[in-house]
Backbone as a ProteinNet text record, in pm:
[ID]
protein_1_A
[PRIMARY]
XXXXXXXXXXXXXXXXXXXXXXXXXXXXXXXXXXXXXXXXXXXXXXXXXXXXXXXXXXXXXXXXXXXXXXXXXXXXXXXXXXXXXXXXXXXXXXXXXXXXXXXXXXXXXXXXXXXXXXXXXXXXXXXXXXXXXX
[TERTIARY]
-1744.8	-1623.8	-1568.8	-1560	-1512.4	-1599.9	-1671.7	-1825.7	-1788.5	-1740.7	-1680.6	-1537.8	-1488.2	-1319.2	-1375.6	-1444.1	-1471.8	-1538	-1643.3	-1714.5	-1609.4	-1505.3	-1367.5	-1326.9	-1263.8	-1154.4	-1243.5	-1377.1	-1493.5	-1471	-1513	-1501.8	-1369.9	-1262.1	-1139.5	-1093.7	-1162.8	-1108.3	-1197.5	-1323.1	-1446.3	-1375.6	-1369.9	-1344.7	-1218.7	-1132.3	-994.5	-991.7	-1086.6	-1117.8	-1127.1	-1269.2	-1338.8	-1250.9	-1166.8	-1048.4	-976	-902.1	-803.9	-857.6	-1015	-1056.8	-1066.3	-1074.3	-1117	-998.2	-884.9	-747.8	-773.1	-648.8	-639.1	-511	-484.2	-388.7	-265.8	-136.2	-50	-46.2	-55.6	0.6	-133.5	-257.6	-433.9	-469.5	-330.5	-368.1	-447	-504	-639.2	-588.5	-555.7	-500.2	-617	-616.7	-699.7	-683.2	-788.7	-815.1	-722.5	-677.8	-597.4	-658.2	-747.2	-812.9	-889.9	-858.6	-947.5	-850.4	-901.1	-833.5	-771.9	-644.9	-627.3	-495.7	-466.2	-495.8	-370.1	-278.1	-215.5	-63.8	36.3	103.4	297.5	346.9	468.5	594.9	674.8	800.5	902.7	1008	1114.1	1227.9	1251	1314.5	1456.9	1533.6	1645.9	1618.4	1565.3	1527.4	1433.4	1318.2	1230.4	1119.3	1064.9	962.6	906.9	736.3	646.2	555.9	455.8	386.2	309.7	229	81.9	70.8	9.6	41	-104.3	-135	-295.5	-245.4	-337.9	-353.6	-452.8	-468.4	-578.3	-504.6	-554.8	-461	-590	-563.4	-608.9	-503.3	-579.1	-503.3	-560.5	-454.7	-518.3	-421.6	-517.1	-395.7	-318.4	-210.8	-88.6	-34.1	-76.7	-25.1	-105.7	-21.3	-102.4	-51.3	-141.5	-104	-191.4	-175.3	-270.9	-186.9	-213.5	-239.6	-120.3	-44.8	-24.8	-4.9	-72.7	-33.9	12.1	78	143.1	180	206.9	225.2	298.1	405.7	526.7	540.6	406.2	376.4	286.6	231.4	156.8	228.4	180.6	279.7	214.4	253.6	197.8	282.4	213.8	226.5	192.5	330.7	312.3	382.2	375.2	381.2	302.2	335.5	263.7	244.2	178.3	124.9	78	155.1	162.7	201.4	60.2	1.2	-3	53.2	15.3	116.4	214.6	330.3	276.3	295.4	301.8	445	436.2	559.4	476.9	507.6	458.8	569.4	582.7	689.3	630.3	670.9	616.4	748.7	647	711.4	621.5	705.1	657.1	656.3	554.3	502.6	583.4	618.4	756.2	741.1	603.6	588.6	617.8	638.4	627.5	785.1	868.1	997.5	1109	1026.6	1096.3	1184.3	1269.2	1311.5	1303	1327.7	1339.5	1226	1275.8	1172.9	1156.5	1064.4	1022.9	959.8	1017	985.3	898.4	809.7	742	735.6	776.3	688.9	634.9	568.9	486.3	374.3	343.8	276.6	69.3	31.3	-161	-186.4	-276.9	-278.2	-429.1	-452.2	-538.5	-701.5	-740.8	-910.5	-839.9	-711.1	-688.5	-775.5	-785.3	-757.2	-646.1	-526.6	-424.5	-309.2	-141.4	-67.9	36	153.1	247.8	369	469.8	596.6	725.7	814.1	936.2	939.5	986.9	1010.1	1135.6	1204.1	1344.5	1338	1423.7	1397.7	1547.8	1551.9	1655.6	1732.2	1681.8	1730.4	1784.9	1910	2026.3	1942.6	1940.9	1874.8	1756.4	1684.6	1559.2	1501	1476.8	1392	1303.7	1227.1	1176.9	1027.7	921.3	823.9	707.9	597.6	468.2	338.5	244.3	127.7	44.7	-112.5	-194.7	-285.9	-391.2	-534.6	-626.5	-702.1	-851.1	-979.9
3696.4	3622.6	3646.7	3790.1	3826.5	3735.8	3677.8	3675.1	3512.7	3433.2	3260.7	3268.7	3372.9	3344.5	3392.5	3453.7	3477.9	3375.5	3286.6	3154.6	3089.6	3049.7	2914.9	2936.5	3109.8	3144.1	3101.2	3125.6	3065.5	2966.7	2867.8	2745.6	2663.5	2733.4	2642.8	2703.1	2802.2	2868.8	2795.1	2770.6	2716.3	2528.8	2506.4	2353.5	2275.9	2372	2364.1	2412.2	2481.2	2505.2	2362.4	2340.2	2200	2099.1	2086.1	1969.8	1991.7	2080.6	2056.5	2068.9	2096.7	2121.9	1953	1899.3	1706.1	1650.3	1734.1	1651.4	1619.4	1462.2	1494.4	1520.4	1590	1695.1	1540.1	1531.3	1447	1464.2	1538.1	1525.6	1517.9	1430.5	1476.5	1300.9	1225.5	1076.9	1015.9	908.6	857.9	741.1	737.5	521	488.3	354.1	285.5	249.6	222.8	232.7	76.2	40	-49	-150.5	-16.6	-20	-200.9	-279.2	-356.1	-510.9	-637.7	-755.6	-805	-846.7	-882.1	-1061.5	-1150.8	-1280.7	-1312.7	-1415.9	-1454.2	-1500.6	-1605.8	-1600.9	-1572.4	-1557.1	-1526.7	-1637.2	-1651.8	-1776.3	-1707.4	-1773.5	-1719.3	-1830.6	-1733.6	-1790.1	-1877.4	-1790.9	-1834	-1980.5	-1959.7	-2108.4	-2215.7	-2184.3	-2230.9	-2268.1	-2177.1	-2184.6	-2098.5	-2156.7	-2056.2	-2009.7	-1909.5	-1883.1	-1840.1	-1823.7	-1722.6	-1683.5	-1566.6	-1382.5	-1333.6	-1256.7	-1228.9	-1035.3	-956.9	-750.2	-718.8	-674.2	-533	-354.1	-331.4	-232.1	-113.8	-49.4	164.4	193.7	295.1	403.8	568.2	656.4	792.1	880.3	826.6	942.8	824.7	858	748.1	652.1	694.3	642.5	509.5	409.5	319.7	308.6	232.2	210.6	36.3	-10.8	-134.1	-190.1	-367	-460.6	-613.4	-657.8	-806.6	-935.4	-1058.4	-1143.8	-1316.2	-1334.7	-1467.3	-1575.8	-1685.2	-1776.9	-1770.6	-1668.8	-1668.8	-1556.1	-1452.5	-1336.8	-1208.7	-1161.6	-1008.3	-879	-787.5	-671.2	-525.8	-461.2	-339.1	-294.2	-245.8	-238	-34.7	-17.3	133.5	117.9	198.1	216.7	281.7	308.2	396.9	327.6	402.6	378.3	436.1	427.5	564.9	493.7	543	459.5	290.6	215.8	60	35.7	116	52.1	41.7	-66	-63.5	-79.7	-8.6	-71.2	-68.9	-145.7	-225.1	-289.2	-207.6	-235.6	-303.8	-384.4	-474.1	-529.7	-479.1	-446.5	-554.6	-622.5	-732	-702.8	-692.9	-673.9	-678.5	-609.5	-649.8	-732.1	-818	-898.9	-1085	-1040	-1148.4	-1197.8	-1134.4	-1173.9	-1150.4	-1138	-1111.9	-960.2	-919.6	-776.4	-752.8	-822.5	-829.7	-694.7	-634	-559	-616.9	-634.4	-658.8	-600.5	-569.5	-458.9	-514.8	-526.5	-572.7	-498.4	-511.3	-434	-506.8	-373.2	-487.5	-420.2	-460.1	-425.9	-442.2	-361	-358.2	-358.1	-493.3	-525.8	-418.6	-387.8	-312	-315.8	-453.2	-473.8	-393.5	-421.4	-338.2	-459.9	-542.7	-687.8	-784.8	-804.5	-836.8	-776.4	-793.1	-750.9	-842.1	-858.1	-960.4	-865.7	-934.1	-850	-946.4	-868.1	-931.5	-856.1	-948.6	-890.1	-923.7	-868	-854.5	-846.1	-907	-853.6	-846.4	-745	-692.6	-808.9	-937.8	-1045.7	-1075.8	-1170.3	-1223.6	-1327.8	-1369.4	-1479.7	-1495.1	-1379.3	-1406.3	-1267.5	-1381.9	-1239.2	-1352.1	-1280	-1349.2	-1324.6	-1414.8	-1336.2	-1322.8	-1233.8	-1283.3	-1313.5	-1322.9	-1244.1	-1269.4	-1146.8	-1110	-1060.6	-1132	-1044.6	-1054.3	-915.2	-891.9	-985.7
-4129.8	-4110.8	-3970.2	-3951.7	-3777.2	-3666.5	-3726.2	-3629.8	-3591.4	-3735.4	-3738.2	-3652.3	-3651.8	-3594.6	-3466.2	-3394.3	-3253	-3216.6	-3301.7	-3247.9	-3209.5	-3306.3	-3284	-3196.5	-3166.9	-3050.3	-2906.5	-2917.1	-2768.9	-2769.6	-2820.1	-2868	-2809.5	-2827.2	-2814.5	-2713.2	-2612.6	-2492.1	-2392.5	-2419.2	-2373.6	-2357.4	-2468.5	-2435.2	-2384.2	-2447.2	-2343.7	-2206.5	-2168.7	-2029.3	-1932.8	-1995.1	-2009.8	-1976.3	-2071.4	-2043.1	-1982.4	-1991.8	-1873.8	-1711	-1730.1	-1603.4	-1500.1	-1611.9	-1599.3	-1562.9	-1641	-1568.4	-1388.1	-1360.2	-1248.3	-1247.6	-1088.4	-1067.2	-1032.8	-1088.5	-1014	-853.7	-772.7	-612.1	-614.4	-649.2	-578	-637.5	-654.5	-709.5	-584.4	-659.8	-588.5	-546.7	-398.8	-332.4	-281.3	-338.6	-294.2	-134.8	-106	79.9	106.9	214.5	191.1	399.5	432.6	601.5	570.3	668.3	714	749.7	714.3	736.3	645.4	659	557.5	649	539.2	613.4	449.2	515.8	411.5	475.2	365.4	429.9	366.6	450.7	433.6	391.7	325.3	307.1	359.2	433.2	454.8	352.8	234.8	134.9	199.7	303	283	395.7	483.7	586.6	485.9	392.7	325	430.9	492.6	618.4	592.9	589	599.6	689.3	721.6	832.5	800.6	886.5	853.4	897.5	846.2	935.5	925	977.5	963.9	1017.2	902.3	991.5	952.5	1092.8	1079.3	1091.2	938.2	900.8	924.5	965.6	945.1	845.6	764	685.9	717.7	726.1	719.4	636.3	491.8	386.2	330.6	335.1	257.9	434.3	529.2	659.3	695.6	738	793.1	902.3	992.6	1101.6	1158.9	1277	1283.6	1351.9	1329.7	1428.4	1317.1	1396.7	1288.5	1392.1	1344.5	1468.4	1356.8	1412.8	1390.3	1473.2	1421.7	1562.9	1660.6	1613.3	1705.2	1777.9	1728.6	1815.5	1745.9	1813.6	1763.6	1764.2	1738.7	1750.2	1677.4	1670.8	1568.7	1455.9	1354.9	1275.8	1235.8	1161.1	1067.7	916.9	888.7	698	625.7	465.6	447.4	285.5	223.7	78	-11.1	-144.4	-260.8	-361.5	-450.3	-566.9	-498.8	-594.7	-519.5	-430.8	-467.3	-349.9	-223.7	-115.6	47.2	120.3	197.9	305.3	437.3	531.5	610.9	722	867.5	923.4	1017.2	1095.6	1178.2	1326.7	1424.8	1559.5	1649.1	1651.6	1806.5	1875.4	2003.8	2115.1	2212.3	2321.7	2401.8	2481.6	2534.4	2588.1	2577.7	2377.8	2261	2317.2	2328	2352.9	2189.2	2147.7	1978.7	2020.2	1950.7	1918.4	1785.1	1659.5	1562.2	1457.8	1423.1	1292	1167.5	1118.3	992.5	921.5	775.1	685.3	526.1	482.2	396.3	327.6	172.5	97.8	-54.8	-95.1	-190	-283.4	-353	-457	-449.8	-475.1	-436.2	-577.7	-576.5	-747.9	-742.3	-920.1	-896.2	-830.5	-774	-757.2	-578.3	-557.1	-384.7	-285.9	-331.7	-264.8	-223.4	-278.2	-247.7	-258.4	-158.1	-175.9	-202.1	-277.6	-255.4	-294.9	-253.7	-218.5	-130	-83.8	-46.9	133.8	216	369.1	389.9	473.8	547.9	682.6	751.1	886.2	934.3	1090.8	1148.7	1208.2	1205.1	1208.7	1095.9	1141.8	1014.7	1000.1	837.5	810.4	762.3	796	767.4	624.5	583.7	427.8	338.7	300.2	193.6	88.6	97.2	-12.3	100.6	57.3	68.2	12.8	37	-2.4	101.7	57.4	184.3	87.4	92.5	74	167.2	124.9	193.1	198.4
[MASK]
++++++++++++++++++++++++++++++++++++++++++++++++++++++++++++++++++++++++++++++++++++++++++++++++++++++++++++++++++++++++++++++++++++++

């Protein structure tokens, strides 16, 4: 009998090992890579005008960084990303003549092919939806 209650106590020290070894850790969550082109376009709800925006995004970690160009100008781009959320700030080129910032954010459905979401900018007037896939 001593011999069956020392098998179980292995057993359930052994496999609970096991499992909880498989957990993943919350701060060690897995984002999907978000690096490359991505092409799509933007509404500005309150004017009802739309555009098309085209980035080339880098990520390192939850950080992005990159490239965005539109008709009315290019510029760079930082933000960062945790779980699907993105934010996505967007700085016109000082040559563009714009000053304006624009702040995107938005949701990475799970294939981590598209994003859609809502933008604002440091300009009065202007906010509204987007989307952008890879």
């Amino acid at each position: 009998m001593h011999f069956l209650y020392s098998l179980m106590v292995f057993m359930m020290l052994f496999l609970g090992g096991t499992v909880s070894s498989c957990k993943k850790s919350s701060s060690n969550k897995n984002t999907i890579s978000i690096a490359g082109s991505w092409n799509g376009t933007a509404v500005n709800t309150v004017e009802n005008d739309s555009f098309s925006i085209g980035f080339t995004l880098k990520q390192t970690g939850n950080d992005i960084t990159g490239e965005f160009s539109t008709a009315a100008a290019p510029g760079n781009v930082t933000g960062s990303i945790s779980d699907n959320t993105v934010t996505i700030i967007l700085t016109p080129s000082a040559s563009s003549g714009y000053t304006e910032v624009d702040t995107f954010k938005g949701t990475l459905n799970a294939a981590g092919n598209e994003i859609t979401g809502t933008f604002t900018s440091t300009e009065s007037g202007i906010s509204g939806t987007f989307d952008i896939k890879k």
